[in-house]
C-alpha positions in Angstrom: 143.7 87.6 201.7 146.8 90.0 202.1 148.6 92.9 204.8 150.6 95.0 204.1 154.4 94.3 205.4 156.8 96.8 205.3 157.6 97.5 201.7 156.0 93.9 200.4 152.3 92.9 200.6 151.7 89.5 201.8 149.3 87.4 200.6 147.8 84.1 201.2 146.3 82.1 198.5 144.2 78.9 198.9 142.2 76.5 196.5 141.3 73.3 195.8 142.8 71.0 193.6 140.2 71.1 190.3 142.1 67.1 190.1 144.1 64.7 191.4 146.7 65.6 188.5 150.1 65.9 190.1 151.0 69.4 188.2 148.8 72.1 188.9 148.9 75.9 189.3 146.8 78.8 190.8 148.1 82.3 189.6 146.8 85.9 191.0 146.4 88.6 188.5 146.8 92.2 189.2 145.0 94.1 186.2 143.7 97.5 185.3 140.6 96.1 184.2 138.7 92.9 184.7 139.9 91.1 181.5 143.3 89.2 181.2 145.7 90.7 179.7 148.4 93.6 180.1 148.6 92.3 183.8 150.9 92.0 186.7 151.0 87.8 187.8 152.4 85.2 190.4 152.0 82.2 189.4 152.4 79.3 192.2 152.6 76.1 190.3 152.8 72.9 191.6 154.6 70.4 189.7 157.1 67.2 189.1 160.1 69.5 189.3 159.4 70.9 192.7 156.8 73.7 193.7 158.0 77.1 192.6 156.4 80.7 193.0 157.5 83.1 189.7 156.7 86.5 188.5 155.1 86.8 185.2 153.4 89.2 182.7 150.1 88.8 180.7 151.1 90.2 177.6 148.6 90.6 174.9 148.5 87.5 173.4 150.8 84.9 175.8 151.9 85.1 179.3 155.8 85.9 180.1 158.0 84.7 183.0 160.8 86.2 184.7 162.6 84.5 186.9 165.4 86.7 187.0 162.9 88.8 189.1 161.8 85.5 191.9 164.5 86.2 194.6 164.1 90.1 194.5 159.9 90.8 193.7 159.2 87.5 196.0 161.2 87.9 199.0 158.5 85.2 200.3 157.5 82.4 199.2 156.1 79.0 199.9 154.0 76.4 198.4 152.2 73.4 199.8 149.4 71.4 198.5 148.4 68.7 201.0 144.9 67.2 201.7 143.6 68.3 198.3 144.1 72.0 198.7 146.9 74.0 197.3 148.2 76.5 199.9 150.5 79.5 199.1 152.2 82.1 200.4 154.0 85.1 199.1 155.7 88.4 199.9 155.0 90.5 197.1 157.2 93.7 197.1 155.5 97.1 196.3 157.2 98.0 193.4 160.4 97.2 191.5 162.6 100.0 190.0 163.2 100.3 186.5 160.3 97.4 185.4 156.9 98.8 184.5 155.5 95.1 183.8 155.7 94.7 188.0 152.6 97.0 188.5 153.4 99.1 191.8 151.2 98.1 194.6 150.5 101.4 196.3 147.9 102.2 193.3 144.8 100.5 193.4 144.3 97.1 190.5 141.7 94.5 190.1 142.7 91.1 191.6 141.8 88.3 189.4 142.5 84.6 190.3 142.9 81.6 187.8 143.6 78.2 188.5 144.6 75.2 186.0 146.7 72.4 185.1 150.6 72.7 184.3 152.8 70.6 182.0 156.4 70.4 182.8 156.6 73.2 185.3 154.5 75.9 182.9 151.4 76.6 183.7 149.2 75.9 180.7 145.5 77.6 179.8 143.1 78.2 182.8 139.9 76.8 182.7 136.2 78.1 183.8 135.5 82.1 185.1 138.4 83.5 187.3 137.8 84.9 190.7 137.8 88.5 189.8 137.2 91.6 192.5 134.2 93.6 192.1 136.1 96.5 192.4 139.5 98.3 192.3 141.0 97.3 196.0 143.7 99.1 198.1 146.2 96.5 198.8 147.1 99.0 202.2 144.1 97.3 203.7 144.4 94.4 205.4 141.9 91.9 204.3 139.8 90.9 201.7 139.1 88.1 200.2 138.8 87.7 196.1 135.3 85.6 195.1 134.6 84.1 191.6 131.3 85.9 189.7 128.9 83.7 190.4 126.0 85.5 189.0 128.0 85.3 185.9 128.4 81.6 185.1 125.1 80.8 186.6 123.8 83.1 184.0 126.1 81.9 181.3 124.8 78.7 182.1 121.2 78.9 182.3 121.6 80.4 178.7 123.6 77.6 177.6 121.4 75.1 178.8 118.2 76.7 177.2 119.4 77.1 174.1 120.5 72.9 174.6 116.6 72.1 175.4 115.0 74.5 172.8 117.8 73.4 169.4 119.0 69.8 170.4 115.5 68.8 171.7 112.5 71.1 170.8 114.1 71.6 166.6 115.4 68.5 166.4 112.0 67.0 167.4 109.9 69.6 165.1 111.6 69.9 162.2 111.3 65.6 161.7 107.6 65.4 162.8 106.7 68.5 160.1 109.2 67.2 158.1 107.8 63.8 157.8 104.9 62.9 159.9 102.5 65.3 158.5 100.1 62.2 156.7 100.3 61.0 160.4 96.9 61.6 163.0 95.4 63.0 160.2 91.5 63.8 162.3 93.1 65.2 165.0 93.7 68.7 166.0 96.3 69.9 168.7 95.2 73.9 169.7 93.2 74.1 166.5 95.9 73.2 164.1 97.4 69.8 163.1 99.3 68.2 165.4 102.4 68.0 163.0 102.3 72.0 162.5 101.6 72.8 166.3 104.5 70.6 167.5 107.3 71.9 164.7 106.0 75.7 166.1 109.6 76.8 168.5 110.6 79.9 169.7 114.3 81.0 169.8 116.2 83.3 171.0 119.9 85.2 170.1 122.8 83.2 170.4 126.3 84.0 169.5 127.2 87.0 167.8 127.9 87.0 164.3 126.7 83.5 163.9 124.0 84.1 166.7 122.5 87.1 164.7 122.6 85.7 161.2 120.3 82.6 162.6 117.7 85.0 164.3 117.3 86.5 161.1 116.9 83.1 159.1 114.1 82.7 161.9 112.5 85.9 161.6 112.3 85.4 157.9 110.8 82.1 158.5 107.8 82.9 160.6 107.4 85.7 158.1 107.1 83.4 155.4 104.5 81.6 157.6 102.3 84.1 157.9 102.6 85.1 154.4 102.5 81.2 153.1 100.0 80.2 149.9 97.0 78.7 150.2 97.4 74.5 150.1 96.2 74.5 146.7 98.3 77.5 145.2 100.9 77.0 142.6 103.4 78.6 144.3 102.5 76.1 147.6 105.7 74.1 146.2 107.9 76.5 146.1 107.2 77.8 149.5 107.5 74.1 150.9 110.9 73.8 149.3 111.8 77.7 150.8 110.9 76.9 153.9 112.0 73.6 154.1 115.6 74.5 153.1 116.2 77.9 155.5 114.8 75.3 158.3 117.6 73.2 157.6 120.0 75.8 157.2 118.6 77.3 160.5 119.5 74.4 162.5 122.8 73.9 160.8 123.7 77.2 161.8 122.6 76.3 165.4 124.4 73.3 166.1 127.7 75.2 164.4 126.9 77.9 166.7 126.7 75.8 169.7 129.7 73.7 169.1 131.7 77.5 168.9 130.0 78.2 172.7 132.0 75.7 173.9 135.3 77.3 173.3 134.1 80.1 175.2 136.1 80.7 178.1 133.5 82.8 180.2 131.2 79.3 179.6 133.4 77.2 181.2 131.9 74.2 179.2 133.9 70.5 179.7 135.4 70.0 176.1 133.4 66.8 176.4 130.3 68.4 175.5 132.1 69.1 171.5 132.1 65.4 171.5 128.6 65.2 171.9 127.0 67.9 169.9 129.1 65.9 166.7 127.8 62.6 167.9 124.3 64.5 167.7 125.0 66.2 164.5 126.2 62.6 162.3 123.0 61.3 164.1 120.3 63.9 162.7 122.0 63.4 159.4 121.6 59.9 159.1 117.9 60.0 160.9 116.7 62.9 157.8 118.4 60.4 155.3 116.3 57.2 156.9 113.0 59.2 157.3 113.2 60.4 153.8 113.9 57.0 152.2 111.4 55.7 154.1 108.4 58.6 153.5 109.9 58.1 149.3 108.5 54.6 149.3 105.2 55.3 151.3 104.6 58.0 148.6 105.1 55.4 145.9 102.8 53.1 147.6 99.7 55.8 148.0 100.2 56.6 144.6 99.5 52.8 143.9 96.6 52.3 146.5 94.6 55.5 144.9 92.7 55.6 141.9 91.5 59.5 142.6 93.5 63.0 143.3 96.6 61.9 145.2 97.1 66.1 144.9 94.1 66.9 147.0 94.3 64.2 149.8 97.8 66.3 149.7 96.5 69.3 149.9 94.0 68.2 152.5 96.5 65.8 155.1 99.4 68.9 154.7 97.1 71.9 155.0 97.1 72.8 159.2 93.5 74.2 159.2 91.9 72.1 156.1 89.4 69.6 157.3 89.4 66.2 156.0 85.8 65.4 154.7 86.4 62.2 153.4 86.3 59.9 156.7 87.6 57.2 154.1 90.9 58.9 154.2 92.9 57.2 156.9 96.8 57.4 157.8 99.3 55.9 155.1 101.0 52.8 154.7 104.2 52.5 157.0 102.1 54.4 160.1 103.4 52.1 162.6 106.9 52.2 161.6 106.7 55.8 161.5 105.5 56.0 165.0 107.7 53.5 166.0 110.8 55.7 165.1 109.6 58.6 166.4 109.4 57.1 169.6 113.4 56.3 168.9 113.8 59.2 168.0 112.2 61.4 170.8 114.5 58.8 172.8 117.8 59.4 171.5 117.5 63.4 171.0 116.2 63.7 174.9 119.5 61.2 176.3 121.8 63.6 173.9 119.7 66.9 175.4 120.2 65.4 179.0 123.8 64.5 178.5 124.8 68.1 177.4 122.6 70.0 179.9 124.4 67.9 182.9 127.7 68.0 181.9 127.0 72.4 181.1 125.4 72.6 184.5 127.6 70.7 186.5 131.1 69.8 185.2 133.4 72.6 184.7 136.2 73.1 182.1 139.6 71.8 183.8 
């Protein structure tokens, strides 16, 4: 909140303390737009060195102090942070002759608010959404009060935890059952089709641009291709296997990448933690599609041994998603019960890696 004073503005800035951290800073912004940058700042930092209040400038790409300024911008000021919540006060003149980067105060700015940690008496990198004002705002009035965009970062992170569930949980799940449990319930049906193809079926949304575009067009392409697929007994069903099997692959490469650069977005306000996770996630799916195919290698070798007829139509027949299996004699392959017994592992560890991302995105901030 502010009043005017004379030919200062006086304003009164509280927040909580994001941490019990001993330096610690909360800076007010005034701005032509709502974006940082090319602004008008006080800074009140909290710190080892005593508790100072300084004028600054957002330049384009770092921020600027000038101290030489303090005594004669700041006629007022005083800093306090006691019971968890830093309290400060300023007296902010109107304008200053002769410097343009102290914005004059009888025109009309944007107020944006950051808060953050300092090292050694500078205020370093803010983290999460500012408080920003929904509107230009006449500093000759005498009270309002700045409030953060909420409707913003709850939308930012709804997105951010949707895309979690559908790429870390629903691909991640699909992609190994298609991938490698298609000999698996092979006389059952799940919405007319086999239950491997049903449960590998996702659908996705944009993510990112550049990065977020390129993969919506991989999975355009790829339910194209489905459509479009050869029969189970075509020549060219190999190739298309391999095609598809390799844009799927680069598809969720290209997610997870993607992901991991949504975390260094500031408007996401994502704990850094969460980078830690998404690689911990990324070795494991590596290792998991290197086990499951050393595995499903020496179950192949051992059907070929078992069967003394066409191992290329029981193929044709267990990997098709509509083809019914006349043959009752054809049951599940060798290795079933491992198979399902990793899947359950697997199921496990994706859902504690989906959880721990989605919590930490919905409920721990970036400080």
């Amino acid at each position: 909140m502010w009043r005017e004073e004379g030919d200062s503005i006086l304003f009164d800035v509280r927040a909580n303390q994001v941490t019990s951290r001993a330096e610690e800073y909360i800076a007010v912004a005034f701005s032509k737009d709502t974006k940082m940058g090319s602004d008008s700042v006080v800074e009140c930092t909290e710190s080892d060195f005593g508790n100072k209040v300084h004028v600054s400038y957002n330049g384009r790409f770092k921020n600027e102090l000038m101290k030489e300024l303090d005594n004669t911008v700041l006629p007022i000021q005083r800093m306090r942070a006691v019971d968890g919540v830093i309290h400060c006060q300023f007296a902010r003149k109107k304008s200053q002759r002769g410097e343009d980067r102290v914005f004059d105060l009888e025109n009309d700015y944007y107020v944006l608010v950051a808060q953050g940690h300092a090292k050694n008496g500078r205020k370093q990198e803010h983290g999460g959404l500012p408080a920003i004002s929904e509107k230009v705002v006449d500093f000759q009035e005498r009270y309002m009060v700045v409030t953060p965009l909420l409707i913003d970062r709850i939308f930012i992170k709804t997105h951010a935890c949707v895309m979690v569930f559908a790429w870390l949980f629903c691909a991640s799940i699909g992609t190994v059952v298609a991938r490698f449990y298609k000999p698996l319930w092979p006389h059952k049906t799940l919405c007319k089709r086999k239950v491997w193809f049903t449960v590998s079926i996702q659908r996705f949304r944009k993510l990112h641009p550049v990065v977020g575009i390129v993969t919506t067009f991989v999975v355009i392409v790829q339910i194209v291709l489905g459509i479009f697929r050869p029969h189970s007994s075509s020549e060219n069903r190999p190739v298309f296997n391999w095609g598809h099997w390799l844009l799927g692959i680069i598809t969720h490469i290209l997610t997870v990448f993607n992901m991991m650069l949504g975390v260094g977005l500031k408007k996401a306000s994502v704990h850094p933690s969460v980078l830690y996770v998404l690689y911990a996630f990324a070795v494991y799916q590596v290792l998991a599609v290197i086990v499951l195919e050393i595995i499903f290698c020496n179950i192949r070798v051992k059907v070929r041994k078992q069967q003394s007829y066409s191992i290329y139509e029981i193929r044709n027949a267990i990997y098709s998603s509509t083809k019914d299996i006349l043959d009752a004699t054809v049951s599940e392959p060798p290795g079933s019960f491992l198979l399902r017994v990793l899947l359950f592992v697997h199921v496990l560890i994706i859902t504690s890696f989906t959880a721990a991302v989605i919590f930490v995105i919905a409920f721990i901030d970036q400080y």
